[in-house]
C-alpha positions in Angstrom: 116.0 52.5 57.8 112.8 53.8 56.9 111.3 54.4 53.4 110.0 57.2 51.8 106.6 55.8 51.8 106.8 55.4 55.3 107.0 59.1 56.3 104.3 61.0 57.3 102.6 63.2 55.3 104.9 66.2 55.9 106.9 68.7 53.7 111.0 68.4 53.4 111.2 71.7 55.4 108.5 74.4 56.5 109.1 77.9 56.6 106.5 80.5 58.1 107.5 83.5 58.7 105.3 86.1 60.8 106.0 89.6 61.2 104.4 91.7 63.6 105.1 95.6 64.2 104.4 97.7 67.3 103.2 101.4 66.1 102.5 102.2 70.1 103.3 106.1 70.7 104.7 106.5 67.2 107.8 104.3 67.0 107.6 101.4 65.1 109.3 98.4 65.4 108.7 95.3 63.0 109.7 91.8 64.9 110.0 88.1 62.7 109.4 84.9 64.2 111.0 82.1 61.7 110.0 78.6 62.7 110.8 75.7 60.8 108.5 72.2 61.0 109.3 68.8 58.9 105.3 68.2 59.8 102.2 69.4 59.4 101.8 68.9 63.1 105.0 70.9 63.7 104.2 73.4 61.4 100.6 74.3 63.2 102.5 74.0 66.7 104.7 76.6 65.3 102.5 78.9 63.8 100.7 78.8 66.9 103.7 79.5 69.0 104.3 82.3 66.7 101.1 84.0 67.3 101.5 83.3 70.5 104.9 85.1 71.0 103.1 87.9 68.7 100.0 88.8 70.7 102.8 88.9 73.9 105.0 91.3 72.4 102.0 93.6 70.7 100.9 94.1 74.5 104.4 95.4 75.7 105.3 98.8 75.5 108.7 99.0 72.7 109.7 101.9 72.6 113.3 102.8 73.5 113.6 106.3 75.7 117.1 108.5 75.0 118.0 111.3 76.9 119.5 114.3 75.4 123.4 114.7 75.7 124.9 118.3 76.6 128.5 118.7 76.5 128.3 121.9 78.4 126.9 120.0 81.2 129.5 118.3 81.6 132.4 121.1 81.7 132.8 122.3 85.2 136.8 122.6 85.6 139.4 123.7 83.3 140.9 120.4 82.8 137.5 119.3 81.2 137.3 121.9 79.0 141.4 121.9 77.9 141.1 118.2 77.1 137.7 118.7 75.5 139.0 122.0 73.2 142.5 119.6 72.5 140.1 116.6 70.9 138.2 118.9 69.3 140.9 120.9 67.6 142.9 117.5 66.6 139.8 116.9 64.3 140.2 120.0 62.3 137.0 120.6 61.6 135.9 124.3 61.7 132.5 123.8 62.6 133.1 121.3 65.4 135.9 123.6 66.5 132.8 127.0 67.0 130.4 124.3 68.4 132.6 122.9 70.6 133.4 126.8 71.8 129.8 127.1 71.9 129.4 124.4 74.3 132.2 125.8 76.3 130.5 129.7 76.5 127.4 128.2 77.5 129.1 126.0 80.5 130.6 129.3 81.3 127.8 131.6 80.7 127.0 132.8 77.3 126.4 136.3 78.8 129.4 136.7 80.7 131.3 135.3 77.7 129.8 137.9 75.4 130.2 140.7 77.5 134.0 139.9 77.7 134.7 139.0 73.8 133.0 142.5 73.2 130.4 140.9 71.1 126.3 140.5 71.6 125.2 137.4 73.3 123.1 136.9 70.1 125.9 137.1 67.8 127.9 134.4 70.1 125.0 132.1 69.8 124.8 132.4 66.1 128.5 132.2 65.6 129.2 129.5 67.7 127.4 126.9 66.1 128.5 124.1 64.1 127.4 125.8 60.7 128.4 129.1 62.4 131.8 130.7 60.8 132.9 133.1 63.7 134.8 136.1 62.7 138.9 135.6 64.0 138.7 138.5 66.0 135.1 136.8 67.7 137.1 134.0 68.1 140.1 135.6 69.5 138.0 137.5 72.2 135.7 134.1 73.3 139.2 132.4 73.5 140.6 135.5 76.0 136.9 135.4 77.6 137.3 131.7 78.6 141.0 132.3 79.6 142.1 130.0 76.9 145.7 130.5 75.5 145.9 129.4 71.6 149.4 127.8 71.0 150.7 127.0 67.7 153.5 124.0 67.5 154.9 121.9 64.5 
């Protein structure tokens, strides 16, 4: 067994922490390498493998690319847009329940749809919307426009 006085110089346990953030094209994104010596020695082979893994990250390009989502894309046969509509309406939510007849008149053509529910394309887009409250009669004529039946069941 070895005694205290024995040991290297060294510290019971080293903690360096670097952090090192990537700003490229305006996202930022803040990494930390923890690495944890009992020696000097392993504490500057650490910190140099931490600047190391640093300067390799700081030339990489971060950023994470998203691609919008449109339901109306998406809603090309009846089925879709009955089973979309259901969901929707099983929420409750008045403002999903316009946007989500929003998405539906604009997979169908908001024009079309206006001229049919007797109202101005502007007033459709306006009304369906999420913060949107559509009038019941607005919402009577999109519903005959898209050739959806509204059923009430308990």
């Amino acid at each position: 067994m070895r005694r205290a006085a024995d040991a290297p110089t060294c510290l019971a346990l080293a903690l360096r922490i670097l952090y090192y953030t990537n700003d490229r094209g305006g996202a930022a994104r803040t990494s930390c390498f923890c690495f944890a010596a009992a020696t000097r020695g392993g504490q500057t082979r650490d910190i140099a493998r931490a600047k190391a893994l640093a300067a390799e990250w700081k030339s990489q390009d971060m950023t994470i690319e998203t691609t919008p989502w449109d339901p109306a894309e998406r809603l090309t046969s009846p089925e879709a847009i009955a089973a979309y509509l259901e969901a929707v309406f099983e929420e409750g939510d008045p403002g999903l329940i316009a946007a989500a007849l929003g998405d539906v008149a604009r997979a169908r053509g908001m024009t079309e749809v206006a001229r049919a529910a007797g109202v101005t394309r502007d007033t459709l887009y306006k009304a369906l919307t999420k913060d949107g409250d559509p009038r019941l009669s607005t919402f009577l004529g999109v519903a005959k426009a898209l050739g959806l039946k509204i059923q009430v069941a308990a």
